[in-house]
VOBA-1610 file (N, C-alpha, C; in pm, whole numbers, padded with zeros to 5 digits, always signed):
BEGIN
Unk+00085-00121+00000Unk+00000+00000+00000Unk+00088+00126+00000Unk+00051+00233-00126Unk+00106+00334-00070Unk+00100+00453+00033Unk+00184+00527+00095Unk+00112+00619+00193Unk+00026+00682+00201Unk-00029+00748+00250Unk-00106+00847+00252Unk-00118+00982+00336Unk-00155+01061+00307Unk-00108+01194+00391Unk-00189+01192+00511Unk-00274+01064+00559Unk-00322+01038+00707Unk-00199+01001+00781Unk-00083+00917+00681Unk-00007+00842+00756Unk+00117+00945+00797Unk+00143+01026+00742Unk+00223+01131+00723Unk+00216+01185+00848Unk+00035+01237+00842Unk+00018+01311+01003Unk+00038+01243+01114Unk-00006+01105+01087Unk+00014+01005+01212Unk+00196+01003+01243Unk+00277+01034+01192Unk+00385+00941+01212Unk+00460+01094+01267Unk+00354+01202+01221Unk+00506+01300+01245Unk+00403+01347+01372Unk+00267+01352+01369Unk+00194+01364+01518Unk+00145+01507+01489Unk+00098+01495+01377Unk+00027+01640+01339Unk-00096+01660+01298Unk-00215+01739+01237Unk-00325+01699+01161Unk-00319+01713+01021Unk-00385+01630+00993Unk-00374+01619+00814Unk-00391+01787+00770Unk-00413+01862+00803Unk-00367+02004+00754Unk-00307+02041+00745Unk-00214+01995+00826Unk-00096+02112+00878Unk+00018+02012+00732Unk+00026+01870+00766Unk+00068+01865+00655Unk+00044+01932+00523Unk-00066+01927+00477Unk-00101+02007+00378Unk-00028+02151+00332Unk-00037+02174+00425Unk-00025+02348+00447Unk+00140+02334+00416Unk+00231+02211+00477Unk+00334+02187+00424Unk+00353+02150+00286Unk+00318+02044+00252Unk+00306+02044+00112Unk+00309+02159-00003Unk+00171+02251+00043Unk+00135+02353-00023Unk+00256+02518-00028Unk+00392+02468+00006Unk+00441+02588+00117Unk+00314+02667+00173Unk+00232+02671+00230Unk+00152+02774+00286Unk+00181+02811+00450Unk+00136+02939+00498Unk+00195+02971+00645Unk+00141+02879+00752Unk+00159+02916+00859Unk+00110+02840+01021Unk+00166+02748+01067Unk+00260+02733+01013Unk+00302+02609+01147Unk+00469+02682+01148Unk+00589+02613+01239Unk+00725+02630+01302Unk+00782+02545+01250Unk+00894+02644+01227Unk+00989+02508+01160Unk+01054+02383+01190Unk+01019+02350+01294Unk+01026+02260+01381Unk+00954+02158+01275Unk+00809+02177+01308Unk+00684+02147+01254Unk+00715+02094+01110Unk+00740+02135+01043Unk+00790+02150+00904Unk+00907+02048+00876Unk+01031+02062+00989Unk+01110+01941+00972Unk+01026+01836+01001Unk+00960+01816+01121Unk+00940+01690+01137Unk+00811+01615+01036Unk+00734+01711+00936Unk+00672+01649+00882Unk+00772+01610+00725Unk+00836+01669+00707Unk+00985+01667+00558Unk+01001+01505+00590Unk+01063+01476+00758Unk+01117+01391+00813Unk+01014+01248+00803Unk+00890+01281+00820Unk+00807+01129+00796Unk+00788+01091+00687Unk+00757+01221+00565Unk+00743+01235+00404Unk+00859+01129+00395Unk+00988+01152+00382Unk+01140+01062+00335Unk+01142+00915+00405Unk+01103+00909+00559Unk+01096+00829+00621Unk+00955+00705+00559Unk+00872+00717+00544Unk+00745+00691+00436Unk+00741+00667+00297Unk+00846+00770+00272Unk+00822+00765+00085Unk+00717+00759+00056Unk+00648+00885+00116Unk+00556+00927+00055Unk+00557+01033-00061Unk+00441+01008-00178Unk+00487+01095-00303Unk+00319+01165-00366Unk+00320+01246-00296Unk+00236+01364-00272Unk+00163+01357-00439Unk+00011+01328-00418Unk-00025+01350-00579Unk-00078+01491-00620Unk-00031+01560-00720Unk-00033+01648-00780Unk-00188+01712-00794Unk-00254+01612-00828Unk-00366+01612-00902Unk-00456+01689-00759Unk-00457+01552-00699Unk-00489+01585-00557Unk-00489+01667-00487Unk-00333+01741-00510Unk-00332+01874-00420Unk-00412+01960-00478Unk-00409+01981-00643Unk-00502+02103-00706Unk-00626+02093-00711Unk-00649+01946-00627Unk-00809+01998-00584Unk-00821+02062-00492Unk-00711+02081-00392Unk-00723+02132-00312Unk-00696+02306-00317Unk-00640+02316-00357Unk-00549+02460-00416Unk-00598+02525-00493Unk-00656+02455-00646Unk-00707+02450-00776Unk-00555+02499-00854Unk-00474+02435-00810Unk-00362+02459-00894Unk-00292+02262-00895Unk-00193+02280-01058Unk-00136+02143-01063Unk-00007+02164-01015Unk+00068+02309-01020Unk+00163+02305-00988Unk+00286+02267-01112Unk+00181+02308-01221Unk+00265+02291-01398Unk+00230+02390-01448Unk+00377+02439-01508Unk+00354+02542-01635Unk+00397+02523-01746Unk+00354+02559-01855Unk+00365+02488-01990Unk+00463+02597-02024Unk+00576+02572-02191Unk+00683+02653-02204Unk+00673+02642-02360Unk+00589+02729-02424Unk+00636+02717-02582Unk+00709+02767-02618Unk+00820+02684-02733Unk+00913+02710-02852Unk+00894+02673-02945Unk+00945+02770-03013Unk+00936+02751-03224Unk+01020+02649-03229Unk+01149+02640-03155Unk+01227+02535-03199Unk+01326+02457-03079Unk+01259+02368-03007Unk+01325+02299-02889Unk+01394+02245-02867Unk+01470+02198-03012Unk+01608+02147-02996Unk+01734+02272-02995Unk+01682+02389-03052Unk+01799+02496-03112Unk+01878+02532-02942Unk+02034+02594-02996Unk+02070+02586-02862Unk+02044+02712-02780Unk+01954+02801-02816Unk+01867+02909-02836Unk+01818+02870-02677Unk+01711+02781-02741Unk+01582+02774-02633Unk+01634+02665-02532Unk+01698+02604-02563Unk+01827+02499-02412Unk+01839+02609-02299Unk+01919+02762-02374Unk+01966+02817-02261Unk+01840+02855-02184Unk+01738+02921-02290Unk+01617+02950-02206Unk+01578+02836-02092Unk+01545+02772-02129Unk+01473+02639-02077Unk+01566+02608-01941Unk+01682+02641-01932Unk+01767+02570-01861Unk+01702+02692-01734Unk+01703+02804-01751Unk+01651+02936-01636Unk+01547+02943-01597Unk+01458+02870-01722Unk+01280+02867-01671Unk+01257+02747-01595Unk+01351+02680-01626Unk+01301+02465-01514Unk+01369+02502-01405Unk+01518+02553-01389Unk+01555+02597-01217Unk+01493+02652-01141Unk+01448+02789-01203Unk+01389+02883-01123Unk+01233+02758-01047Unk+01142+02702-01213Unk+01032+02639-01182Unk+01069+02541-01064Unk+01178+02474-01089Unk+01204+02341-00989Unk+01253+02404-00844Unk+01313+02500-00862Unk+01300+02569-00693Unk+01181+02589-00610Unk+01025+02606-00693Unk+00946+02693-00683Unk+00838+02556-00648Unk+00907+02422-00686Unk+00791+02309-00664Unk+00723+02297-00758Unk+00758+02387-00899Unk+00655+02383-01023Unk+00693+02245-01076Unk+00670+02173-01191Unk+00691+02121-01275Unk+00648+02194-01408Unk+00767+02156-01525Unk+00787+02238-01700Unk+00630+02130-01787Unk+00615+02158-01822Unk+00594+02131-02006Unk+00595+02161-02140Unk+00692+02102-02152Unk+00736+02193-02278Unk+00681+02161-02439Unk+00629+02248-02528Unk+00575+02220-02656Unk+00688+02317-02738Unk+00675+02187-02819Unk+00758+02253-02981Unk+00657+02320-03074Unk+00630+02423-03122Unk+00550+02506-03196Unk+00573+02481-03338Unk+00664+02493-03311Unk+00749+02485-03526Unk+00805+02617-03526Unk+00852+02599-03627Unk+00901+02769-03641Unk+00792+02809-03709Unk+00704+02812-03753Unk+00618+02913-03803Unk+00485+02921-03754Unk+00476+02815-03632Unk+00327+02822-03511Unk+00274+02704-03573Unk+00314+02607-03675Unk+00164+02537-03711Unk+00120+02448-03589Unk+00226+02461-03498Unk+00113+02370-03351Unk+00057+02438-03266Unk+00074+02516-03288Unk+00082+02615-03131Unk-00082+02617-03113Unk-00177+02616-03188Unk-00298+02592-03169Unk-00315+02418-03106Unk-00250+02369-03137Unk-00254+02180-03091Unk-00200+02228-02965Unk-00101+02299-02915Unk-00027+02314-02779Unk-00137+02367-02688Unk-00198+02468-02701Unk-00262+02553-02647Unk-00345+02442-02585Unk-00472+02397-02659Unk-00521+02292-02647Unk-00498+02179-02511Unk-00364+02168-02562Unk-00354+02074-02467Unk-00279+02088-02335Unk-00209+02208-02307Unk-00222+02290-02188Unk-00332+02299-02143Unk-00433+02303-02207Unk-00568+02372-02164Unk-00594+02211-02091Unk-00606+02123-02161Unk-00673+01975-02057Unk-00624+01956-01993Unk-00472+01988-01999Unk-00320+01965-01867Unk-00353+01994-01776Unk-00464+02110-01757Unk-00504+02257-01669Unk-00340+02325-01571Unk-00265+02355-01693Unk-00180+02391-01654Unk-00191+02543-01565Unk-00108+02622-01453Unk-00126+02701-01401Unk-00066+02844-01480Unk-00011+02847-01604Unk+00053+02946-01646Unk+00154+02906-01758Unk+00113+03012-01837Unk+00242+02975-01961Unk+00373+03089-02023Unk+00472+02999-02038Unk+00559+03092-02063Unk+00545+03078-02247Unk+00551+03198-02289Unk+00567+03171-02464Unk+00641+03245-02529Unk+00739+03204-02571Unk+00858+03238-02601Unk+00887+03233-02782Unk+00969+03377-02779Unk+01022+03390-02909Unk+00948+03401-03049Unk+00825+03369-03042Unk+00691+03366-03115Unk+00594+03495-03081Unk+00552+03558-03220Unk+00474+03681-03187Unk+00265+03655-03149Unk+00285+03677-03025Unk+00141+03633-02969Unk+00026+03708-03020Unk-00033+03644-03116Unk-00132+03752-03219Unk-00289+03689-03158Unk-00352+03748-03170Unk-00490+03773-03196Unk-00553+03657-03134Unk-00513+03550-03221Unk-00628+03430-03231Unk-00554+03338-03085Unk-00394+03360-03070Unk-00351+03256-02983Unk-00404+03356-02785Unk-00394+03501-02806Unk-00411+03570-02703Unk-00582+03510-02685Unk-00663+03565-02753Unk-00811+03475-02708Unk-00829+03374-02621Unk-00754+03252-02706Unk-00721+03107-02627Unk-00714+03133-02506Unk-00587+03216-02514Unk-00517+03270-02361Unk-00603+03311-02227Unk-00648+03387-02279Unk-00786+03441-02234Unk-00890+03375-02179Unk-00923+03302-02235Unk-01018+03180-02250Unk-00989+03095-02133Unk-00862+03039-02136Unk-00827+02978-02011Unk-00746+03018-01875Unk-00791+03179-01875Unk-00785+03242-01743Unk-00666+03219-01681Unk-00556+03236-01732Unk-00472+03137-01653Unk-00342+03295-01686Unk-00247+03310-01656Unk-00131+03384-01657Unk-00039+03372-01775Unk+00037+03441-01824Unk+00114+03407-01932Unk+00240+03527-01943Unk+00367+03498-01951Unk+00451+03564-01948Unk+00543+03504-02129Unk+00568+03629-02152Unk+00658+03651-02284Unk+00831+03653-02311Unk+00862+03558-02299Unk+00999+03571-02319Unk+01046+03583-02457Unk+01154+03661-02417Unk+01266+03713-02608Unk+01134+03778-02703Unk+01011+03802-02648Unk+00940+03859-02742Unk+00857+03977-02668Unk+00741+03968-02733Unk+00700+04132-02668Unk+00557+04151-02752Unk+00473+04250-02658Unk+00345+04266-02706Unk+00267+04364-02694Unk+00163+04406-02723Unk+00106+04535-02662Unk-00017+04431-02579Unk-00076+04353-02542Unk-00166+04325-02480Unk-00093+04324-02351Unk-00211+04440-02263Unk-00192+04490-02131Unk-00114+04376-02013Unk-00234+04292-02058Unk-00195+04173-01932Unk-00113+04076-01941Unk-00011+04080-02052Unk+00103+03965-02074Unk+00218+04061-02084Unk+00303+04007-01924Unk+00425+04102-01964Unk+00563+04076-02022Unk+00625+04079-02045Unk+00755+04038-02161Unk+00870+04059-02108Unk+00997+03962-02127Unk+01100+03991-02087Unk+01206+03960-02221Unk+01290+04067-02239Unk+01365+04061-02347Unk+01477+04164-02352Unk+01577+04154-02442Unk+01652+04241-02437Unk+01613+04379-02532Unk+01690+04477-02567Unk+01657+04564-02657Unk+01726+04539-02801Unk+01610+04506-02916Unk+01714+04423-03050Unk+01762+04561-03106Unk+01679+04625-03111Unk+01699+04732-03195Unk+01860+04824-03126Unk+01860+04804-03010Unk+01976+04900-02944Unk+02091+04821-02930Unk+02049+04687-02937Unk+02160+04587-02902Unk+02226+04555-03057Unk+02200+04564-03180Unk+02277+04512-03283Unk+02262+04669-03354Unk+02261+04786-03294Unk+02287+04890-03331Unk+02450+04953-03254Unk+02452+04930-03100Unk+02563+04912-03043Unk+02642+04781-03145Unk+02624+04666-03205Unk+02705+04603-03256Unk+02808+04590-03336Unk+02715+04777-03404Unk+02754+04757-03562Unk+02843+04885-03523Unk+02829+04978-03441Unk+02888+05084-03372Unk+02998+05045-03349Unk+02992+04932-03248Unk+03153+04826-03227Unk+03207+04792-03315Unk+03168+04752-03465Unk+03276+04678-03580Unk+03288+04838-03642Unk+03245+04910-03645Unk+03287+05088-03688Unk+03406+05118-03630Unk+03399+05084-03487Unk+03488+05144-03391Unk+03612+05091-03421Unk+03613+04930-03512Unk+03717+04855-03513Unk+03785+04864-03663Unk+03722+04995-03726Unk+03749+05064-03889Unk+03701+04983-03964Unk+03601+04877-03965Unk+03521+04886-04045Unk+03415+04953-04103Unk+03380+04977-04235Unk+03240+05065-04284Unk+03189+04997-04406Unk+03254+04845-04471Unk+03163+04775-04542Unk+03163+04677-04455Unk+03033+04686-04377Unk+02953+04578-04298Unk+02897+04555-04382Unk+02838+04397-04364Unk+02739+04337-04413Unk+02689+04258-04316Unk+02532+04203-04319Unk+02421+04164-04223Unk+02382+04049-04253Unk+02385+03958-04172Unk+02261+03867-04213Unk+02184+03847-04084Unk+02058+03869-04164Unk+01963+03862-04069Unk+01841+03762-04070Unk+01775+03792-03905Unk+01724+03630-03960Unk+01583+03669-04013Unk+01432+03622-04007Unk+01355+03580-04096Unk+01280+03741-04131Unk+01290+03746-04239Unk+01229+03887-04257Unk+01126+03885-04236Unk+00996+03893-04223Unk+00848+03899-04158Unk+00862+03891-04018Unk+00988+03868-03918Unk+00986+03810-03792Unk+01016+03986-03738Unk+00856+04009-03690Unk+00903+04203-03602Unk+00918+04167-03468Unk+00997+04035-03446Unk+01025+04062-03270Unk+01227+04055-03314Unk+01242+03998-03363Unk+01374+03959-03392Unk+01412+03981-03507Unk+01392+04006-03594Unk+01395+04028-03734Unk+01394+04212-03746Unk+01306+04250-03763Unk+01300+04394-03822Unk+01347+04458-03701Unk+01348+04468-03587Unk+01435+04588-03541Unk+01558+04575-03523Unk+01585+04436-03548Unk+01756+04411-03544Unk+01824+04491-03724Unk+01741+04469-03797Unk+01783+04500-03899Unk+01759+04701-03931Unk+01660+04704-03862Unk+01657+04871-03811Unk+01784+04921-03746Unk+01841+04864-03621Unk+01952+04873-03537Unk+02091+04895-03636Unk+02080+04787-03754Unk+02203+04804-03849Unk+02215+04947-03918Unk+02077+04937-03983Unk+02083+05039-04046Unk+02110+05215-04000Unk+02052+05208-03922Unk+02056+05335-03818Unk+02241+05351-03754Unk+02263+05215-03738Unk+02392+05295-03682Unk+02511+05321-03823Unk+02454+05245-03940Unk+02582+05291-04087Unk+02511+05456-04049Unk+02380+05488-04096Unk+02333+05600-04056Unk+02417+05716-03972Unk+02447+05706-03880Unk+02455+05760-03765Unk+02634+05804-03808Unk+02674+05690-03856Unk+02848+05697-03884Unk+02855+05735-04057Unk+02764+05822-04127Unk+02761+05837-04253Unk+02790+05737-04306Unk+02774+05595-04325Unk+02774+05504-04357Unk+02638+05450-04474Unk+02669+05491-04601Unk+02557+05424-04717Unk+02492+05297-04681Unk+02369+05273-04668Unk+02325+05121-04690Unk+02330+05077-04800Unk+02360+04969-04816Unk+02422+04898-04978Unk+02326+04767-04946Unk+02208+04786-05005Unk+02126+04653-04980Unk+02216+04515-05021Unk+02312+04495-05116Unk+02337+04363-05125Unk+02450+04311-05031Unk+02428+04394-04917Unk+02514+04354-04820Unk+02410+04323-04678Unk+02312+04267-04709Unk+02196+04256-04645Unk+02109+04113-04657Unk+02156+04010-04599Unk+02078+03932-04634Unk+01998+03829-04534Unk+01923+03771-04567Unk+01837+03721-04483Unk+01836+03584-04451Unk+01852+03500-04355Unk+01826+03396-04253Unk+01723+03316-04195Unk+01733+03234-04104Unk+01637+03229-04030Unk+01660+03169-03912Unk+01752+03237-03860Unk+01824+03189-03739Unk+01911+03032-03744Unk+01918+02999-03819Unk+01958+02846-03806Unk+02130+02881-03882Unk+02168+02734-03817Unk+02347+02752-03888Unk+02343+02731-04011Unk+02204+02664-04082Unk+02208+02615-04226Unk+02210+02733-04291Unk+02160+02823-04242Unk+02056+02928-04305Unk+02222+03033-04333Unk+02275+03037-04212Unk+02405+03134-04211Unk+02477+03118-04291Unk+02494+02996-04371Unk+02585+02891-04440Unk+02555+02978-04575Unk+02472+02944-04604Unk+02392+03018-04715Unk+02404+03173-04764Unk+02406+03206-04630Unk+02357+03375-04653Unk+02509+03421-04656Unk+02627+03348-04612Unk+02740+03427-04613Unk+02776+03328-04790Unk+02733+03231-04818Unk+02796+03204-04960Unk+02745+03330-05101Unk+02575+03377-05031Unk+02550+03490-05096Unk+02609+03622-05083Unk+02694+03675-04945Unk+02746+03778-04957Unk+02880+03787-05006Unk+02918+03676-05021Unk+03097+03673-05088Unk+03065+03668-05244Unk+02909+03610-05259Unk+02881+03575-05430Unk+02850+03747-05454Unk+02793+03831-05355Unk+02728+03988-05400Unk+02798+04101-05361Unk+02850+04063-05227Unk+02932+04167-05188Unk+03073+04137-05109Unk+03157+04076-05182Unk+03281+04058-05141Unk+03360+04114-05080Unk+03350+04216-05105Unk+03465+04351-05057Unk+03360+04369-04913Unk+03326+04284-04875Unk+03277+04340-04717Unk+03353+04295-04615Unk+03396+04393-04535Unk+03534+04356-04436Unk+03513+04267-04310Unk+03369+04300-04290Unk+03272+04258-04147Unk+03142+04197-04205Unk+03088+04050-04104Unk+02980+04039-04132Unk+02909+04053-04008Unk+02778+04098-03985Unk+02740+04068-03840Unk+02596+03984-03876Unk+02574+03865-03769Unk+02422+03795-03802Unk+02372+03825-03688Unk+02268+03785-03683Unk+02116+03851-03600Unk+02135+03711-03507Unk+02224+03552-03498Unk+02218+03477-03404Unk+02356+03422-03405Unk+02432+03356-03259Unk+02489+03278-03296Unk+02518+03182-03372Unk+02416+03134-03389Unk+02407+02941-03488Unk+02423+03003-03694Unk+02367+03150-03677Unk+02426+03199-03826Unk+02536+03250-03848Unk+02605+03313-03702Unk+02722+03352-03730Unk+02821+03255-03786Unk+02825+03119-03674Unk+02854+03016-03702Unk+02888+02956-03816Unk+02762+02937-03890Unk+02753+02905-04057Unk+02820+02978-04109Unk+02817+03132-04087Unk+02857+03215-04218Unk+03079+03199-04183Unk+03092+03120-04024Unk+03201+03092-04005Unk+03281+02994-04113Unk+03153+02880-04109Unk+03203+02794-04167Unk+03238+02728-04309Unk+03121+02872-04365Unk+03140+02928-04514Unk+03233+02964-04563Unk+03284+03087-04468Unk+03405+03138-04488Unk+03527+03084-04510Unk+03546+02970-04412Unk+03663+02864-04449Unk+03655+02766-04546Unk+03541+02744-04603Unk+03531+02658-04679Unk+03589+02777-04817Unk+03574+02874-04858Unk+03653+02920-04900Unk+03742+02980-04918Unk+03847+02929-04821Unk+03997+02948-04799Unk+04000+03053-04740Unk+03909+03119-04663Unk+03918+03237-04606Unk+03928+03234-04436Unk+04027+03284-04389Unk+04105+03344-04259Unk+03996+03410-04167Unk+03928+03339-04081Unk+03854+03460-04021Unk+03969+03476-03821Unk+03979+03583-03836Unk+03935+03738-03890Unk+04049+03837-03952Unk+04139+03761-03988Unk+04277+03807-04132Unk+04178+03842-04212Unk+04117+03815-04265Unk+04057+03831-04414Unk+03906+03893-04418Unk+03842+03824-04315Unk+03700+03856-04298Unk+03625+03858-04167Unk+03635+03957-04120Unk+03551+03961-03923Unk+03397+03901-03913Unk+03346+03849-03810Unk+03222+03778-03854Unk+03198+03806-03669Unk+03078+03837-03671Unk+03007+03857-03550Unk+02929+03843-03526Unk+02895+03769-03384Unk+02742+03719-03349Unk+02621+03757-03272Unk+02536+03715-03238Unk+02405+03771-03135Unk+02333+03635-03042Unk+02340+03659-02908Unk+02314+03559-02849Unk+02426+03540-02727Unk+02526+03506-02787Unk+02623+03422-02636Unk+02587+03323-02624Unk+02577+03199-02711Unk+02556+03077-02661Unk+02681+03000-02657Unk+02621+02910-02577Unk+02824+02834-02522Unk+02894+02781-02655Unk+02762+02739-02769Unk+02883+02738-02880Unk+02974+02889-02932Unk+02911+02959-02902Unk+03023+03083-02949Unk+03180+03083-02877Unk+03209+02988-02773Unk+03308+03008-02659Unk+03391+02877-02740Unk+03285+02756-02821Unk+03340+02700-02836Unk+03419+02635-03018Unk+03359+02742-03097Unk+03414+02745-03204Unk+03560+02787-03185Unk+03605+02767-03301Unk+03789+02830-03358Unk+03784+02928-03472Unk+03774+03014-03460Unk+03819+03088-03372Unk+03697+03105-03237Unk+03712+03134-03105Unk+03616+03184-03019Unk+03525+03309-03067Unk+03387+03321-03125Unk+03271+03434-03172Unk+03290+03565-03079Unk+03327+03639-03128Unk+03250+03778-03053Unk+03118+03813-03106Unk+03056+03850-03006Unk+02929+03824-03010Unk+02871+03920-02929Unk+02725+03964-02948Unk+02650+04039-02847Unk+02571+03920-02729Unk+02568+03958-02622Unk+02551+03832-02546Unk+02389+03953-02480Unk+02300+03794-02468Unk+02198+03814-02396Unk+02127+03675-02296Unk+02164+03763-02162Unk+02159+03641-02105Unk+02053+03581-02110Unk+02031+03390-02165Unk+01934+03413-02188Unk+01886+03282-02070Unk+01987+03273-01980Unk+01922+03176-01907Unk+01885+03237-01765Unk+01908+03405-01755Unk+01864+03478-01693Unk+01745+03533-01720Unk+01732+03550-01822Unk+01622+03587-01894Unk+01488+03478-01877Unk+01558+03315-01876Unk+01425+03247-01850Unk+01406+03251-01706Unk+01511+03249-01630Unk+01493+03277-01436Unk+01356+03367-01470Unk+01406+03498-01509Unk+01304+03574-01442Unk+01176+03568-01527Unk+01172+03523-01618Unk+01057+03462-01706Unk+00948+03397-01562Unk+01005+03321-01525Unk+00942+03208-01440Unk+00905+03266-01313Unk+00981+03337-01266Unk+00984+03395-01163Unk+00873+03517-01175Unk+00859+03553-01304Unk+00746+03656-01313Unk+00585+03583-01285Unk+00614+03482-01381Unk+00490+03384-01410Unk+00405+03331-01266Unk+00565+03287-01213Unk+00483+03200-01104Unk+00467+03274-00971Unk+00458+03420-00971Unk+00470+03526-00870Unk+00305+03580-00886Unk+00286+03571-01037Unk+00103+03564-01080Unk+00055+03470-01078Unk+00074+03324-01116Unk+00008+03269-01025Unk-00037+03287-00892Unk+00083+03314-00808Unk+00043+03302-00640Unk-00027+03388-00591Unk-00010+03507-00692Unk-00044+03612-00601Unk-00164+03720-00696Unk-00219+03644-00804Unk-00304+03723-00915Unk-00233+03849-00961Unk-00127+03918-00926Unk-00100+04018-01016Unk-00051+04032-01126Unk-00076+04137-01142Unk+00026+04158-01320Unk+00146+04195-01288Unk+00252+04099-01420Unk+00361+04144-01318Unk+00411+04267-01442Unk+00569+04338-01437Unk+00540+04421-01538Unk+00649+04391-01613Unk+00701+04442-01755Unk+00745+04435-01863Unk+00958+04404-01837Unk+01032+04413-01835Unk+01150+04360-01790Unk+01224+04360-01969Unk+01293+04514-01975Unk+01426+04482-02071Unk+01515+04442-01970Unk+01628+04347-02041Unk+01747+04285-02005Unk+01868+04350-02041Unk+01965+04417-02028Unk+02077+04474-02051Unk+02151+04363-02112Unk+02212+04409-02264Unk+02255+04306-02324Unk+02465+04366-02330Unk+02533+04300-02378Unk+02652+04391-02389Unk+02729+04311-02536Unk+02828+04338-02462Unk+02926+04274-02671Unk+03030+04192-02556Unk+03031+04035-02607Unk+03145+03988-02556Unk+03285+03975-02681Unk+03346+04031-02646Unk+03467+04009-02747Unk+03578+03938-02734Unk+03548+03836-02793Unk+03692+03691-02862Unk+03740+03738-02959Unk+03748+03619-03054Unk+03843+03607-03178Unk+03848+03627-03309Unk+03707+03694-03331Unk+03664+03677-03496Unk+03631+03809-03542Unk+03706+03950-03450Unk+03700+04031-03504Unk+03823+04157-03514Unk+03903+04156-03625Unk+04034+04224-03627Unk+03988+04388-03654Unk+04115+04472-03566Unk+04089+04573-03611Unk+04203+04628-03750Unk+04058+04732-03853Unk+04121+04785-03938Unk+04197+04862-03910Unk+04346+04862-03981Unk+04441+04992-03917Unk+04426+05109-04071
//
């Protein structure tokens, strides 16, 4: 037979509430109290059902975590800040893969919804119309990571794209370059996409610097995609001294482009990234890169989320201070 939380109270000499109230972290009892019921729980192996408690609570004590893409090493770092923070907190994750272009995210929703999950984090995906309704619908909390929104009651945590790969391009200026070239990732994408590519433009701007569209090309965050977009800028615009991409995993590619045609990075050609993910530390040359923390970024993701759960408020909006880490892949012009 397994335990039960009668036996729990019996053994530690308490009333089946007060356990509860342990279980639940909730106040009233001494910590005394508290050890000695921890102490019969381990002693028992007893394993508290979930279900059970949120009848009691009306919570499961799960929050669901959508990504466009759950293998990328993107949403790892996220994921890795949103399950600590959650697993400190007694939550349990669920995580849904969206696709990159949402075709599940209506199947996800869904099934959060029967999960009766307590709150969702949704990440990197622009929360439009038809998925906010849903949202709505199932009364429940929702926090925005790496993206951003105007609906009042979902607040967002992200860095600034537009200021952060505008400082980027300021930095490869600073380093005498002025034929930059971009690759960026999915053009229709206005959380990550268009103001990063605003940010470029504004700072050639700013340094009398011409925009030369064929030094501009487009991605979609992936290393395949980088691969590509730097074989198109050596095929359009060669004479470009610097490249900068909108992610690590394209900088990457457009790294590995580069050597595939006998080219020296950063003798020959500087290449710079966005993100800070541990592969940037671990390529050859080491990426300089704009870093955004992003497994800080899911901490407080979670920490926003599950602060509305407990406590019904709204929590509020959270830019992240992003900076430039600088390694190996960017020489200065003399």
């Amino acid at each position: 037979m397994n335990p039960t939380i009668k036996d729990v109270a019996q053994k530690a000499n308490v009333s089946i509430a007060t356990v509860s109230r342990v279980l639940n972290n909730l106040t009233g009892y001494s910590d005394k109290t508290k050890q000695k019921v921890n102490q019969a729980i381990k002693e028992l192996g007893y394993q508290p059902n979930a279900i059970a408690r949120g009848l009691i609570n009306k919570r499961t004590q799960t929050i669901g975590v959508m990504f466009p893409n759950v293998s990328s090493a993107f949403s790892s770092d996220l994921l890795h800040g949103i399950d600590e923070f959650a697993h400190d907190s007694n939550y349990s994750v669920v995580v849904c893969n969206t696709d990159n272009d949402g075709k599940r995210t209506m199947k996800y929703l869904q099934l959060l919804r029967e999960k009766q999950v307590d709150g969702i984090i949704f990440s990197s995906e622009v929360l439009n119309k038809e998925y906010y309704e849903v949202l709505e619908s199932m009364k429940i909390p929702v926090v925005l990571v790496s993206s951003k929104t105007d609906f009042a009651k979902v607040p967002y945590v992200k860095v600034d794209d537009y200021q952060a790969v505008y400082d980027a391009i300021q930095y490869l200026i600073s380093k005498g370059h002025r034929k930059i070239a971009m690759i960026s990732g999915t053009k229709s994408d206005p959380i990550a996409g268009t103001p990063r590519v605003q940010g470029y433009r504004k700072a050639l701007e700013a340094s009398g610097i011409t925009f030369d569209s064929s030094r501009l090309v487009y991605g979609d965050f992936s290393f395949e995609s980088g691969g590509r977009a730097m074989e198109a800028i050596l095929r359009k615009a060669g004479e470009a001294t610097a490249v900068f991409a909108a992610s690590d995993e394209m900088a990457i590619g457009a790294l590995s482009a580069a050597l595939k045609h006998g080219l020296n990075v950063p003798e020959d050609i500087s290449i710079m990234g966005y993100d800070d993910l541990k592969l940037a530390q671990m390529v050859t040359p080491p990426l300089t890169t704009v870093r955004q923390p992003l497994y800080e970024m899911g901490k407080i993701a979670s920490e926003k989320l599950i602060r509305m759960i407990e406590t019904g408020d709204i929590a509020t909006n959270k830019i992240i201070a992003h900076s430039i880490v600088e390694r190996q892949t960017v020489r200065t012009l003399t």
